[in-house]
Backbone as CSV, one residue per row, in Angstrom:
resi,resn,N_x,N_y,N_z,CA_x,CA_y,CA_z,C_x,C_y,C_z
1,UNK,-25.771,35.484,19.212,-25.850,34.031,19.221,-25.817,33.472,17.800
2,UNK,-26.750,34.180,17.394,-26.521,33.840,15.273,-25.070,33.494,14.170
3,UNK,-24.737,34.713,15.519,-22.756,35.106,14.224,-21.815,33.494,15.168
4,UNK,-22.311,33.549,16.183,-21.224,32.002,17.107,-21.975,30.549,16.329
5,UNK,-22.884,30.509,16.250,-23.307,29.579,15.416,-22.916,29.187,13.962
6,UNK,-22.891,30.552,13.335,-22.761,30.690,11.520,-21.234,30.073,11.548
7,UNK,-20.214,30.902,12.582,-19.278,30.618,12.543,-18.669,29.145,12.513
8,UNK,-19.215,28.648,13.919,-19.298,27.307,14.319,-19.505,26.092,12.761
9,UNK,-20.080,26.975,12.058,-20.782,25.924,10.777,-19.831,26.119,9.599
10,UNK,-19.355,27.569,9.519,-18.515,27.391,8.298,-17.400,26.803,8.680
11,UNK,-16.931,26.464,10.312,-15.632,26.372,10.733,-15.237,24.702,10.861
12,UNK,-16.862,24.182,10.633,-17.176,22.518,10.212,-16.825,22.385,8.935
13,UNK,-17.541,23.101,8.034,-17.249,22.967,6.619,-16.000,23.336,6.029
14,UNK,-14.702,23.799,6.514,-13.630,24.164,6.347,-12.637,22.980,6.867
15,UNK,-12.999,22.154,7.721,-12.352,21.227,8.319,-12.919,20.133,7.472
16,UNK,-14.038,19.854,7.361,-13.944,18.763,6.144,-13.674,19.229,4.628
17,UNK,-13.775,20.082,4.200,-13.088,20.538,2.483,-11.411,20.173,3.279
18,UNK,-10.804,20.657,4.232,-9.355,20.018,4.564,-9.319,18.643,4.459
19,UNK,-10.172,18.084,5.123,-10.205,16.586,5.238,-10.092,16.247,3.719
20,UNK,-11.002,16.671,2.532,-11.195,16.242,1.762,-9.965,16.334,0.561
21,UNK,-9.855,17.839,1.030,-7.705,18.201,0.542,-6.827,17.128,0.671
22,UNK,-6.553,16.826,1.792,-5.392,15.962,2.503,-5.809,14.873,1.624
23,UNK,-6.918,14.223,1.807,-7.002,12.383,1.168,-6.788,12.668,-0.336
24,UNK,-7.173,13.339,-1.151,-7.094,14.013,-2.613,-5.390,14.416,-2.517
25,UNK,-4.852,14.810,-2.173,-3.611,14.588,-1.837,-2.449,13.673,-1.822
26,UNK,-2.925,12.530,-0.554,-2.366,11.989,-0.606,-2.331,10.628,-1.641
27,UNK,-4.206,10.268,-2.079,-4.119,9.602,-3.520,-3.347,9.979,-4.399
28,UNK,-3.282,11.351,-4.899,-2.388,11.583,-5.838,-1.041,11.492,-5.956
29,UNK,-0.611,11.395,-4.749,0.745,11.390,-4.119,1.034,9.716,-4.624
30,UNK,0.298,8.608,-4.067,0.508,6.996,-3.908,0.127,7.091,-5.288
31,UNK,-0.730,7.574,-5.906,-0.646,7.223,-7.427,0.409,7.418,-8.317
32,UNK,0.841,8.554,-7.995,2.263,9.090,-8.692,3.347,7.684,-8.750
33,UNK,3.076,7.690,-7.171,4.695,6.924,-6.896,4.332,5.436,-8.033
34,UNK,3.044,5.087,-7.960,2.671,3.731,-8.249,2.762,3.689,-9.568
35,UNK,2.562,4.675,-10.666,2.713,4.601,-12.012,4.274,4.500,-12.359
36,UNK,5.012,5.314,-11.549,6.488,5.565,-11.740,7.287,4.318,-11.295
37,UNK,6.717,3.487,-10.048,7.078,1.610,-10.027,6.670,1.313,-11.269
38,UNK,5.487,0.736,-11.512,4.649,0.147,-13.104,5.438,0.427,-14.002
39,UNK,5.626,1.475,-13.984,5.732,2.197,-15.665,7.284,1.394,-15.606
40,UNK,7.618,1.999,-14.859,9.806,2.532,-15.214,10.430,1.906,-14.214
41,UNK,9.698,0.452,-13.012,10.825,0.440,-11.992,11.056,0.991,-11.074
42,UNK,10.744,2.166,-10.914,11.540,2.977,-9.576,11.546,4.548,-10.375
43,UNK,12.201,5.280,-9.588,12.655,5.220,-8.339,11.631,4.833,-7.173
44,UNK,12.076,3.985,-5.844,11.331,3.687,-4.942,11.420,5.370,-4.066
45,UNK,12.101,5.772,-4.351,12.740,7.238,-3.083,12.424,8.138,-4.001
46,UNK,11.505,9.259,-3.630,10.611,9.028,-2.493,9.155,8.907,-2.710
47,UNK,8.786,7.937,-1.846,7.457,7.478,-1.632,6.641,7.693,-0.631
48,UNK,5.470,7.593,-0.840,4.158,8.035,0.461,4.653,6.926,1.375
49,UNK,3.902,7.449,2.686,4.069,6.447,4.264,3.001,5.668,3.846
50,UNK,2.882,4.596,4.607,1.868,3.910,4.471,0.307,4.747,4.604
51,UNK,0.388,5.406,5.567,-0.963,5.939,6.320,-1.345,7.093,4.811
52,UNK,-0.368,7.616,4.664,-1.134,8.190,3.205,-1.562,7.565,1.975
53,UNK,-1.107,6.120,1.910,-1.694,5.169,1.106,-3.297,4.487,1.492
54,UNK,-3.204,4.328,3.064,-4.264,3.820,3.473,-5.257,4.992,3.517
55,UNK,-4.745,6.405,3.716,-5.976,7.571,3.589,-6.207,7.936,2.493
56,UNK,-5.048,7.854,1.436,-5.788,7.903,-0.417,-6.822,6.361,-0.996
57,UNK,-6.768,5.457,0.103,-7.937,4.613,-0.433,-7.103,3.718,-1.070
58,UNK,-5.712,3.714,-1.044,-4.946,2.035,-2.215,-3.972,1.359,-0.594
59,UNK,-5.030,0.381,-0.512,-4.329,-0.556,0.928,-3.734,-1.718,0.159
60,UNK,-3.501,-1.581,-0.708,-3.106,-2.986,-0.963,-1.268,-2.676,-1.766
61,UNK,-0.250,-3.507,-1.479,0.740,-3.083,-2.584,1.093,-4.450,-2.975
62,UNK,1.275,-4.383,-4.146,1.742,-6.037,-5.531,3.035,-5.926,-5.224
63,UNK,3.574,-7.503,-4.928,5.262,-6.980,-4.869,5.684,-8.203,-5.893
64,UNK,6.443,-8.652,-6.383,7.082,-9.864,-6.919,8.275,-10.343,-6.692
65,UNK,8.232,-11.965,-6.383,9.947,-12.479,-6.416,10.741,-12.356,-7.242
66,UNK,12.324,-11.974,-6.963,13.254,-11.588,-7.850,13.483,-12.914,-8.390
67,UNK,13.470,-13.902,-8.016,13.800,-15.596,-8.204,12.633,-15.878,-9.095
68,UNK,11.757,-16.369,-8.462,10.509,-17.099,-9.311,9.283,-16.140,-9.601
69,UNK,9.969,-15.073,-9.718,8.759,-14.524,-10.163,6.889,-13.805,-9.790
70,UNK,6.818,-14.963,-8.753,5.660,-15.005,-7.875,5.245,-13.478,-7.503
71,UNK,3.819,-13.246,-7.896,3.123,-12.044,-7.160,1.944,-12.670,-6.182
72,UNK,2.128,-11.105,-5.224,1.394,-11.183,-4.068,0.831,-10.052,-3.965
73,UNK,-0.078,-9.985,-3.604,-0.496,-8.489,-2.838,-0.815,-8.588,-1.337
74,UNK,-0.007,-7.552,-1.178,-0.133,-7.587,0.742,-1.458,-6.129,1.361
75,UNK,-2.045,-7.373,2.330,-2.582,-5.472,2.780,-1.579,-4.109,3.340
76,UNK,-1.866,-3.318,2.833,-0.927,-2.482,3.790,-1.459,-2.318,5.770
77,UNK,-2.590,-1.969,5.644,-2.683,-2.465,7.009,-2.568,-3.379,7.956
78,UNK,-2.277,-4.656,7.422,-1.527,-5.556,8.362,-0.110,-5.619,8.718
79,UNK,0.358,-4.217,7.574,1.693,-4.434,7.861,2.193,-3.813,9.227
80,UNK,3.337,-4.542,10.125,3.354,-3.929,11.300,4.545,-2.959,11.415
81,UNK,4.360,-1.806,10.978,5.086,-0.654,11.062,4.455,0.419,10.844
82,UNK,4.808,1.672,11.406,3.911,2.649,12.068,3.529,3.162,10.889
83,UNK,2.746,3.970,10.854,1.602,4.603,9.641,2.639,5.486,9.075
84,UNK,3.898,6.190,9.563,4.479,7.413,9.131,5.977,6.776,8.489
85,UNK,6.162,5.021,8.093,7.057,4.502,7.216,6.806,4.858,5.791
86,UNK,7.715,5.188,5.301,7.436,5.486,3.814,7.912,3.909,3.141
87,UNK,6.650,3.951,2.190,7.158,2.255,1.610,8.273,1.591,1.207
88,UNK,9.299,2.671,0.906,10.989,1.637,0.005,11.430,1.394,1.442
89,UNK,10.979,1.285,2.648,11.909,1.116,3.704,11.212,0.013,3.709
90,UNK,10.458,-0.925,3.140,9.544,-2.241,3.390,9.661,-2.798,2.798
91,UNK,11.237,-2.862,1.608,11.400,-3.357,0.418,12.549,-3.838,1.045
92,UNK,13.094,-3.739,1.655,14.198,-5.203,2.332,13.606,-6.310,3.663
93,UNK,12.117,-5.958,3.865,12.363,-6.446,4.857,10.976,-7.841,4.346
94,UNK,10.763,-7.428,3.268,9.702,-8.507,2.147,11.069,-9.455,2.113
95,UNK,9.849,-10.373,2.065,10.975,-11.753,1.109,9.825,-12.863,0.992
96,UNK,10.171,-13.503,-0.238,9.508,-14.322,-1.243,8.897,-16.119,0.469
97,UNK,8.044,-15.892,-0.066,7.370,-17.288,0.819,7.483,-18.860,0.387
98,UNK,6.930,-18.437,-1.442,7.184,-19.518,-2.302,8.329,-20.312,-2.648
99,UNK,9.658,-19.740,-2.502,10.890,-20.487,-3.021,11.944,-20.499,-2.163
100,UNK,11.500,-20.089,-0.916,11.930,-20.075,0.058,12.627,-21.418,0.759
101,UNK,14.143,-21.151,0.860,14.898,-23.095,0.950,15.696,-22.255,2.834
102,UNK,15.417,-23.147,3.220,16.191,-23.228,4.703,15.457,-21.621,5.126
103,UNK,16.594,-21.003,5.565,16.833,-19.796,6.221,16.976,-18.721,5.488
104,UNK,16.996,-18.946,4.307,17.498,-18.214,3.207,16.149,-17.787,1.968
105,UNK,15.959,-16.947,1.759,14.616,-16.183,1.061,15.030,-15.217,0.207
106,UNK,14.660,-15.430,-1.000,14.900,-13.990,-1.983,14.076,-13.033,-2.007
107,UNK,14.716,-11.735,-2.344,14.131,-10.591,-1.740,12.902,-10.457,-3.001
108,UNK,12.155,-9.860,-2.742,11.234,-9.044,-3.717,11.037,-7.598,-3.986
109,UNK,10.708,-7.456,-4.335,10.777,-6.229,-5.301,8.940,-5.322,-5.701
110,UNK,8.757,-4.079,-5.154,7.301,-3.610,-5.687,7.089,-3.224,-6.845
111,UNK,5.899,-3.839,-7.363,4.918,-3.244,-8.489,4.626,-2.097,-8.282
112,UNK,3.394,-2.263,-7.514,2.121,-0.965,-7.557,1.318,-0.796,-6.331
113,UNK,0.988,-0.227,-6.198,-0.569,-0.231,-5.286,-1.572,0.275,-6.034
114,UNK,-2.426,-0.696,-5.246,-3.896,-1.071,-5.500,-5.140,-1.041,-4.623
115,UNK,-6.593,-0.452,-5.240,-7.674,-0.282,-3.858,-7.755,-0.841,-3.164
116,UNK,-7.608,-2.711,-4.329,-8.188,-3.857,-3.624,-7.413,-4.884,-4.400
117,UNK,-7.428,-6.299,-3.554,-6.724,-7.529,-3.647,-6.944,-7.609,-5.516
118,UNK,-5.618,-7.613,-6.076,-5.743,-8.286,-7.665,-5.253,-9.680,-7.857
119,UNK,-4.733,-9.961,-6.883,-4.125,-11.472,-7.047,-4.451,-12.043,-5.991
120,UNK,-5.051,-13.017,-6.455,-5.643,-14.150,-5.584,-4.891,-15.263,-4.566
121,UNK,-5.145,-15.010,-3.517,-4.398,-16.037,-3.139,-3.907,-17.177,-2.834
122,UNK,-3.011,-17.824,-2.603,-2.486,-19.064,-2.656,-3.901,-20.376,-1.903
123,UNK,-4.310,-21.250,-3.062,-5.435,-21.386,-2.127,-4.331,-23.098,-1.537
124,UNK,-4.109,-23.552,-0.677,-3.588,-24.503,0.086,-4.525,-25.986,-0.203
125,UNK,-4.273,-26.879,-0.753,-4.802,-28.267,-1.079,-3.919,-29.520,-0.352
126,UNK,-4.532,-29.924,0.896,-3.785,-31.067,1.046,-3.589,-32.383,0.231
127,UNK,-2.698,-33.156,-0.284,-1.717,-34.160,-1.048,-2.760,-35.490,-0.857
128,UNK,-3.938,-35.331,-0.083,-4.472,-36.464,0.539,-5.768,-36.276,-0.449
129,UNK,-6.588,-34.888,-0.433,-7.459,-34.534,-0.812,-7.396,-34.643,-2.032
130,UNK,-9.114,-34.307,-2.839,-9.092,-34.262,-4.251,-9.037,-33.345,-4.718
131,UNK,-8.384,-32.957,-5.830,-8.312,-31.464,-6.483,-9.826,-30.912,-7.560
């Protein structure tokens, strides 16, 4: 009964040191990609899926308009595509909110990812109100 137990315990502690592999992993992985955007631009290919961004702990990615410039940071978990998209496939389907005329939207382009929100967002003031 002793040796099914011992077992039972190292066979816990082997599954979380994995657990702890994989997320150490995949941070290093979303960090890589994120210095190599920052630093140099690109290459966007190839990059972590989302779900390995959200399990290395950086939910957030900075993108900017090619037009005006404008940064945003989006959560990655609100984004609605499955956990196993790798991020340059989410780089045509962004487009700028701010300079946005008719039907027509300029694309944006990623920075980085990040733990947490660095840019604040758009706070909305109605034309009536006082600033």
């Amino acid at each position: 009964m002793g040796r099914i137990i011992g077992a039972e315990i190292r066979a816990r502690g082997a599954r979380d040191a994995a657990k702890q592999a994989i997320r150490a992993a995949d941070r290093a992985d979303a960090e890589a990609w994120s210095i190599r955007m920052e630093g140099y631009g690109g290459p966007a290919q190839p990059s972590p899926t989302i779900g390995q961004c959200l399990n290395g702990g950086l939910g957030w990615l900075e993108v900017e308009c090619n037009r005006c410039n404008t940064r945003a940071s989006l959560p990655l978990d609100a984004i609605r595509r499955p956990r196993d998209t790798p991020l340059w496939k989410l780089e045509a389907s962004l487009k700028c909110r701010s300079c946005r005329k008719g039907r027509t939207a300029p694309p944006v382009h990623m920075i980085k990812l990040t733990e947490q929100r660095e840019i604040t967002p758009y706070k909305w003031v109605h034309p009536d109100e006082d600033r």
